[in-house]
DSSP file (Angstrom, degrees, kcal/mol; ACC not computed):
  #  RESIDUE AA STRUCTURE BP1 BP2  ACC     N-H-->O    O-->H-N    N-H-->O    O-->H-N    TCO  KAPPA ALPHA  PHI   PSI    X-CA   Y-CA   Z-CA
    1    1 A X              0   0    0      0, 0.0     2,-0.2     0, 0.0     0, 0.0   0.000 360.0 360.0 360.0 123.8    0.0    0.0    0.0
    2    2 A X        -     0   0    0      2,-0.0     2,-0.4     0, 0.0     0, 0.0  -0.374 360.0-149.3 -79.1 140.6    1.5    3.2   -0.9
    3    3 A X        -     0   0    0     -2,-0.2     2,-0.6     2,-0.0     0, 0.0  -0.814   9.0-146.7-131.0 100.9    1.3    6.3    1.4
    4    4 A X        -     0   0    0     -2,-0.4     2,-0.7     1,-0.1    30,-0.1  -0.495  11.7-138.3-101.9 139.0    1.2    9.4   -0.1
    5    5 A X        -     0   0    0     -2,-0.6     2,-0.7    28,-0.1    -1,-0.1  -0.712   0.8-147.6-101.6 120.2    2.9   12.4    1.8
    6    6 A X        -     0   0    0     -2,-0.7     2,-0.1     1,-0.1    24,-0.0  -0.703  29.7-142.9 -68.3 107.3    1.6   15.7    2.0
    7    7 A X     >  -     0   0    0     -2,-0.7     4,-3.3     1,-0.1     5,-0.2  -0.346  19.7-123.6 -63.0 157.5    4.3   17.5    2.0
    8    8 A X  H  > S+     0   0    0      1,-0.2     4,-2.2     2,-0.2    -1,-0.1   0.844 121.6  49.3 -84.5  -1.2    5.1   20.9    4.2
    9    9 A X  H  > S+     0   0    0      2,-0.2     4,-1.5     3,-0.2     5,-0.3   0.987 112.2  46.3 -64.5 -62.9    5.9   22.5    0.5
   10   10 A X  H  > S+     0   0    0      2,-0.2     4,-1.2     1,-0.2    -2,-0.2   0.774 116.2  44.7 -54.4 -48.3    2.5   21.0   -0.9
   11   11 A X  H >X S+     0   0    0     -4,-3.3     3,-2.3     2,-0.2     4,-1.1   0.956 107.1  57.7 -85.5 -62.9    0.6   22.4    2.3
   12   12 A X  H >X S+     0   0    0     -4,-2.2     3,-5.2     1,-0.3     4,-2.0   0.623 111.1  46.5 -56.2 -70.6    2.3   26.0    2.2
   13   13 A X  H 3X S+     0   0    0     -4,-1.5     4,-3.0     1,-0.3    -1,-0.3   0.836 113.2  44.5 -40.8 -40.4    1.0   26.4   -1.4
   14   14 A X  H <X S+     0   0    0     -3,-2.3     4,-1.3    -4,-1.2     5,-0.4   0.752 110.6  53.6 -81.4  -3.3   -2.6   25.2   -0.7
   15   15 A X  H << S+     0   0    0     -3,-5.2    -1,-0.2    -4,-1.1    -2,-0.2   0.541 118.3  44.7 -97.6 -17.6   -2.9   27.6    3.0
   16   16 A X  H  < S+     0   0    0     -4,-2.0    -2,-0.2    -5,-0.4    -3,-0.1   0.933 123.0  31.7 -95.1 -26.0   -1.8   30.3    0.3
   17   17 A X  H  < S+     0   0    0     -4,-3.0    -3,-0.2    -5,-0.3    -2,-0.1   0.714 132.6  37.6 -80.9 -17.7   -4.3   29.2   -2.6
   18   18 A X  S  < S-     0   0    0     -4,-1.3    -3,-0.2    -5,-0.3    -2,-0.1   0.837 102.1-131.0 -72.9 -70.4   -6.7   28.1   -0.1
   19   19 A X  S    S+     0   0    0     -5,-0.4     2,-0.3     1,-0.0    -4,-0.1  -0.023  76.3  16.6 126.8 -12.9   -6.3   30.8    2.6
   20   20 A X  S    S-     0   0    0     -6,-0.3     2,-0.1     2,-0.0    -4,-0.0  -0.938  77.3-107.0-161.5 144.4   -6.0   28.6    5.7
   21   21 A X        +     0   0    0     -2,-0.3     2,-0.3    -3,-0.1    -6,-0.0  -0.295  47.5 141.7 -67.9 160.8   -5.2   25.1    6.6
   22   22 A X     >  -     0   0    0     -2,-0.1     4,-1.2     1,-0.1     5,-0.2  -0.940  61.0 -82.6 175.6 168.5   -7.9   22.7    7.9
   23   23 A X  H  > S+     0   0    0     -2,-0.3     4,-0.7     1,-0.2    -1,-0.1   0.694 113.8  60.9 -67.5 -33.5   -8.8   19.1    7.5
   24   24 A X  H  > S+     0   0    0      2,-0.2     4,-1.6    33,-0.2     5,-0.2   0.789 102.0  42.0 -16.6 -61.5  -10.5   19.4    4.5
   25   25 A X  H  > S+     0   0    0      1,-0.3     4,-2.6     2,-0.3    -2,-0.2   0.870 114.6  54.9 -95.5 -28.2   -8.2   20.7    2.1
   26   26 A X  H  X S+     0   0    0     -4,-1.2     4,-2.7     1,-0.2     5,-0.3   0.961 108.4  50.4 -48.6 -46.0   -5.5   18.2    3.6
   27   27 A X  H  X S+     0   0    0     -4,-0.7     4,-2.0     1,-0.3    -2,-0.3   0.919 110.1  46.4 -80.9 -20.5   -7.9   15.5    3.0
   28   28 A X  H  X S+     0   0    0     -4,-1.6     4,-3.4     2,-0.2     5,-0.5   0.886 110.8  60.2 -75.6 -26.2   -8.6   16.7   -1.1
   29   29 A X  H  X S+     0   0    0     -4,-2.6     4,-3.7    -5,-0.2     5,-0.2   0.993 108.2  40.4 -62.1 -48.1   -4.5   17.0   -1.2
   30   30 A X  H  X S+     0   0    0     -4,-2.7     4,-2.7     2,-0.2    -1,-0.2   0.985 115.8  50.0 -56.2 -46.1   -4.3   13.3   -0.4
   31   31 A X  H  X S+     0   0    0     -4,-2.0     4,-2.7    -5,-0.3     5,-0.2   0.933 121.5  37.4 -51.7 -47.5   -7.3   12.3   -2.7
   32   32 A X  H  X S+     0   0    0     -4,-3.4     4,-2.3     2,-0.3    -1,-0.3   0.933 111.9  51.6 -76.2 -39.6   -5.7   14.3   -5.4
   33   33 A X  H  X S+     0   0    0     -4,-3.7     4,-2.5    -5,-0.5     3,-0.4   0.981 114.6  50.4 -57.2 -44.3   -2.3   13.4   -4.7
   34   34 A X  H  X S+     0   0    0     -4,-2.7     4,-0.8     2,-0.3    -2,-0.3   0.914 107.8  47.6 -28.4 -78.2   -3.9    9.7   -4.8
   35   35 A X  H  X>S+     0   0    0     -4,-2.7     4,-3.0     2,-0.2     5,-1.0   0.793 112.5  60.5 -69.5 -24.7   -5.7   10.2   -8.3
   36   36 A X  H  X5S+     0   0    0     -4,-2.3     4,-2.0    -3,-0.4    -2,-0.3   0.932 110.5  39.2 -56.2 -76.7   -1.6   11.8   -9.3
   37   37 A X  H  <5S+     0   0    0     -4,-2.5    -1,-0.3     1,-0.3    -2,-0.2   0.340 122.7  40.9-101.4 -13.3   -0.1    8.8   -8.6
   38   38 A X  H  <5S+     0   0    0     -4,-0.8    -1,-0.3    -3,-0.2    -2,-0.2   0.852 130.5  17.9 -93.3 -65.1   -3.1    6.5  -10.3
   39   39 A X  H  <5S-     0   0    0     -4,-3.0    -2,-0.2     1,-0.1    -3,-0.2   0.718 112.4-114.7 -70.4 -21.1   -4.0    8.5  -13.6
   40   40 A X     << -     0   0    0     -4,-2.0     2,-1.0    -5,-1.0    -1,-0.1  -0.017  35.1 -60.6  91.2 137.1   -1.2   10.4  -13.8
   41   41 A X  S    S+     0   0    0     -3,-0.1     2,-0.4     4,-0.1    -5,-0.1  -0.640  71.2 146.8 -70.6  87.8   -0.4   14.3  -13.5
   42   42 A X     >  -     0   0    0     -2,-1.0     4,-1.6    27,-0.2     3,-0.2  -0.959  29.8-169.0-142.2 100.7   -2.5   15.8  -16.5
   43   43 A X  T  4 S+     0   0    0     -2,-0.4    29,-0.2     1,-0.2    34,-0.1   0.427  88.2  34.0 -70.9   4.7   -3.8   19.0  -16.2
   44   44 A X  T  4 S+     0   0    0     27,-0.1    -1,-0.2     3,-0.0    26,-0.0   0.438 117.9  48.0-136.9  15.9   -5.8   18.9  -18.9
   45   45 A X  T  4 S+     0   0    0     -3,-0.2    48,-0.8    46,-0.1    -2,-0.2   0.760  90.6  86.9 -92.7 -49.1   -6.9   15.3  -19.1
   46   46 A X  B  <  -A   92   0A   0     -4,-1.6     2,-0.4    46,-0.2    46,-0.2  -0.272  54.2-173.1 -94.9 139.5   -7.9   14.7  -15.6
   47   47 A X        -     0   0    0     44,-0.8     2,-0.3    24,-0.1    31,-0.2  -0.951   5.1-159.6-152.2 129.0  -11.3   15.5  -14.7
   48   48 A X  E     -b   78   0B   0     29,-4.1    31,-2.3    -2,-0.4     2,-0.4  -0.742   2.7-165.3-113.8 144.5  -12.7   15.4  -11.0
   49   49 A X  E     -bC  79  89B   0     40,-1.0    40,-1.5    -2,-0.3     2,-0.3  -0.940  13.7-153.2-117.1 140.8  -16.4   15.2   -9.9
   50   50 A X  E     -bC  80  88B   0     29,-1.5    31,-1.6    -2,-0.4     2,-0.2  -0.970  12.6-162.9 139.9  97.1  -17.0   15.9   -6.5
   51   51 A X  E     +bC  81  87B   0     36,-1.4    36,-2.5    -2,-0.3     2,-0.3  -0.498  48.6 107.3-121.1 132.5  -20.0   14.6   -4.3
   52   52 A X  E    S-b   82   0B   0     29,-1.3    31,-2.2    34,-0.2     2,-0.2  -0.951  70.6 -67.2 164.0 179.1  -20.3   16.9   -1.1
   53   53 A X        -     0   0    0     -2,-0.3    28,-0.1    29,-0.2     4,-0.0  -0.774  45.8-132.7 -92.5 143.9  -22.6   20.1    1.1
   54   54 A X  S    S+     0   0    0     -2,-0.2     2,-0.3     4,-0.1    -1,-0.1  -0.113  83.8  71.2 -53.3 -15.0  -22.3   23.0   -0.8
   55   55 A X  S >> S-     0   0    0      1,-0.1     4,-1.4     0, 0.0     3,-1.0  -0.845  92.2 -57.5-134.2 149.3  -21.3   25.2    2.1
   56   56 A X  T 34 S+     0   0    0     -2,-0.3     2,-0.2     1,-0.2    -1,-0.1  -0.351 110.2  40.8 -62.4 169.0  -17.5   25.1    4.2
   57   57 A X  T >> S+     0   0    0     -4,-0.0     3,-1.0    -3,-0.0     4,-0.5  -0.971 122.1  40.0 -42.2 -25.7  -16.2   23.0    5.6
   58   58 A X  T X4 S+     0   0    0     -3,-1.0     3,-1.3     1,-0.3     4,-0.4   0.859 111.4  57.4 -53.9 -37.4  -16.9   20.4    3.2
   59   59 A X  T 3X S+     0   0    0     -4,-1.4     4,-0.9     1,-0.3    -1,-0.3   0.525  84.6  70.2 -89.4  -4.0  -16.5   22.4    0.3
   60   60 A X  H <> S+     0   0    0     -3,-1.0     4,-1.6    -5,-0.3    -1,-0.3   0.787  82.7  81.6 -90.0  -5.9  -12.6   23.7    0.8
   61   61 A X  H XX S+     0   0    0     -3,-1.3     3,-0.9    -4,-0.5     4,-0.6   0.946  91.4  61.5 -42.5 -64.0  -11.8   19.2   -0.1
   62   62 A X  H >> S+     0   0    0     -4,-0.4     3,-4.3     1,-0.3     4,-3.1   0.797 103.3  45.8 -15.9 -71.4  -12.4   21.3   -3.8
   63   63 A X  H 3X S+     0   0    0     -4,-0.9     4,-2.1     1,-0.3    -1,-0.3   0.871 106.7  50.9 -59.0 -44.8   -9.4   23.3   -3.0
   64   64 A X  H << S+     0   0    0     -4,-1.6     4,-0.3    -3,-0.9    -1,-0.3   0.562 111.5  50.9 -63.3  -3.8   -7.2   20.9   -2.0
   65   65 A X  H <X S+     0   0    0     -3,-4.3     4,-2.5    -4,-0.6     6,-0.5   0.764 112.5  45.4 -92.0 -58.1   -7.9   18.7   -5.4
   66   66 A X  H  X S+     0   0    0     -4,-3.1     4,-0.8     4,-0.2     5,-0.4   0.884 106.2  60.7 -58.7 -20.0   -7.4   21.7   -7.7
   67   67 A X  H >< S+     0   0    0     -4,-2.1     3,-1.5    -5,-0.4     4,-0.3   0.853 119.8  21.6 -60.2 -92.1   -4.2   22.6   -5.9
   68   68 A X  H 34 S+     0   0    0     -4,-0.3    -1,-0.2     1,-0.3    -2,-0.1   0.649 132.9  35.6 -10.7 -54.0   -2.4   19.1   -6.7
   69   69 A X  H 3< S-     0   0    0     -4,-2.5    -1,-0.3     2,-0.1   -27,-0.2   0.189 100.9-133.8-115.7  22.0   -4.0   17.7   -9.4
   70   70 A X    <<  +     0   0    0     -3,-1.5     2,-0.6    -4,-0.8    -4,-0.2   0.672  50.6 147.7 -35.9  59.6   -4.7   21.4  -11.4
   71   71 A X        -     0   0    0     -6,-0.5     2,-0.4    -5,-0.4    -1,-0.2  -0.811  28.3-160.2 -87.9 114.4   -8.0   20.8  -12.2
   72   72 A X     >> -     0   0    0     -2,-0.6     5,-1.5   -29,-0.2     4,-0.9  -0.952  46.8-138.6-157.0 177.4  -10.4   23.7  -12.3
   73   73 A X  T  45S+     0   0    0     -2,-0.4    -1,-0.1     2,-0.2     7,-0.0   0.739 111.7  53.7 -62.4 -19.2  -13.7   25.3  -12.3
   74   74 A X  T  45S+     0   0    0      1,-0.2    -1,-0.2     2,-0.1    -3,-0.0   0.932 109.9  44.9 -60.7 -78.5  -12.3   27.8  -15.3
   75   75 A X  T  45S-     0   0    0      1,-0.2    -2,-0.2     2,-0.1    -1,-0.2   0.706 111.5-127.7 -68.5   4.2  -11.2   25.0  -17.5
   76   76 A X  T  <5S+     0   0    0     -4,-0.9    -1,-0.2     2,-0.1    -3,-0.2   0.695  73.1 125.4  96.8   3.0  -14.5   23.5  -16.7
   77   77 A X      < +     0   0    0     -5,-1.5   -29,-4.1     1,-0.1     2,-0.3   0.523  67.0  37.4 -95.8   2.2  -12.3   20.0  -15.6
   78   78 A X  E    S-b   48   0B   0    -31,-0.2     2,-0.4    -6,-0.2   -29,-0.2  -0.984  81.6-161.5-147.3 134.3  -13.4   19.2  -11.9
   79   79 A X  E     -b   49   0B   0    -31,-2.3   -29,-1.5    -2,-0.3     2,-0.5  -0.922  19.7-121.2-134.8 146.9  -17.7   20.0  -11.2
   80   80 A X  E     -b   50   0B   0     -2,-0.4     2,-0.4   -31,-0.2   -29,-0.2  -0.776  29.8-174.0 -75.7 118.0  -19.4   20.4   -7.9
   81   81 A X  E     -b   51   0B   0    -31,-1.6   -29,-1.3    -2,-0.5     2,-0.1  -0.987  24.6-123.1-109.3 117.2  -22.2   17.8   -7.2
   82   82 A X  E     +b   52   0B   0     -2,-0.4   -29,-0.2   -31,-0.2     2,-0.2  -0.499  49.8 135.2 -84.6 166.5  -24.3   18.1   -4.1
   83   83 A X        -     0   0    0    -31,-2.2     4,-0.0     2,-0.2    -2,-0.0  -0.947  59.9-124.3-174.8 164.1  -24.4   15.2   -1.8
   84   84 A X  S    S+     0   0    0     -2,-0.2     2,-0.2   -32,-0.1   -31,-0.1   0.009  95.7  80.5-111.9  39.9  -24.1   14.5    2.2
   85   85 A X  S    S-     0   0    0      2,-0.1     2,-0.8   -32,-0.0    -2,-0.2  -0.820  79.0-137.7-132.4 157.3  -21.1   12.0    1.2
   86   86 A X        +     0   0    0     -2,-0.2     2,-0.4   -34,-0.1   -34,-0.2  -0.929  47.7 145.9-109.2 110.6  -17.4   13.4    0.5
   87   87 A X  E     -C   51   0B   0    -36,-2.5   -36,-1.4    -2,-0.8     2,-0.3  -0.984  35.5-159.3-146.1 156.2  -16.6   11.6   -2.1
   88   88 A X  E     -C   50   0B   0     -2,-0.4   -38,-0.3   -38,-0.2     2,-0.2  -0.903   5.2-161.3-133.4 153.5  -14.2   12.4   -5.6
   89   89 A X  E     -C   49   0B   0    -40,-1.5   -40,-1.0    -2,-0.3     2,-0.2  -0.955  13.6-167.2-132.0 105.2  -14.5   10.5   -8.4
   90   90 A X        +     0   0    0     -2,-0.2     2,-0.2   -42,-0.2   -42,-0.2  -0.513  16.9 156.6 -93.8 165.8  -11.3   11.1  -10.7
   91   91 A X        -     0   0    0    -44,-0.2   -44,-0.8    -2,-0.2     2,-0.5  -0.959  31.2-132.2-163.5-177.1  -11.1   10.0  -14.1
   92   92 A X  B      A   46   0A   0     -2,-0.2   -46,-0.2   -46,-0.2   -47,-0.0  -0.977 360.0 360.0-140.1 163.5   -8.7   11.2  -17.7
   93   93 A X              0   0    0    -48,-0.8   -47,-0.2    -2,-0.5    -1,-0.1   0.542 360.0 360.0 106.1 360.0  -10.4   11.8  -21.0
């Protein structure tokens, strides 16, 4: 089993692209770091759906997936779904 490490480089960038650290956006950096190391690092292949509440805390997992994996609501590559589950579904294509 592979364990991938958030690094303290990898969180400074996401508390400045986020605005603050929390448990959230750590937990979308592993997911994403996860989907890195499974799909591959393609920012313009990889495309995240994302089952969660609509309102924070739930909603900064988002930030910690675009940081990592640059997926974003511009290029239209990672979409918000609500849901009372936190759950990412990564895919390429």
């Amino acid at each position: 089993m592979t364990v991938f490490v958030v690094t303290e480089e990898i969180v400074d960038g996401a508390v400045r692209f986020h605005g603050h650290l929390g448990p959230f956006p750590i937990l979308g950096l592993k997911a994403g770091l996860f989907a890195n190391e499974v799909l591959g690092k393609d920012y313009l292949q990889t495309t995240v759906i994302v089952e969660t509440e609509s309102t924070p805390p739930c909603l900064c997992f988002l930030d910690g997936i675009q940081f990592v994996t640059g997926t974003t609501m511009g290029k239209g590559n990672i979409e918000l779904r609500r849901g009372n589950a936190l759950r990412a579904i990564f895919f390429q294509g």
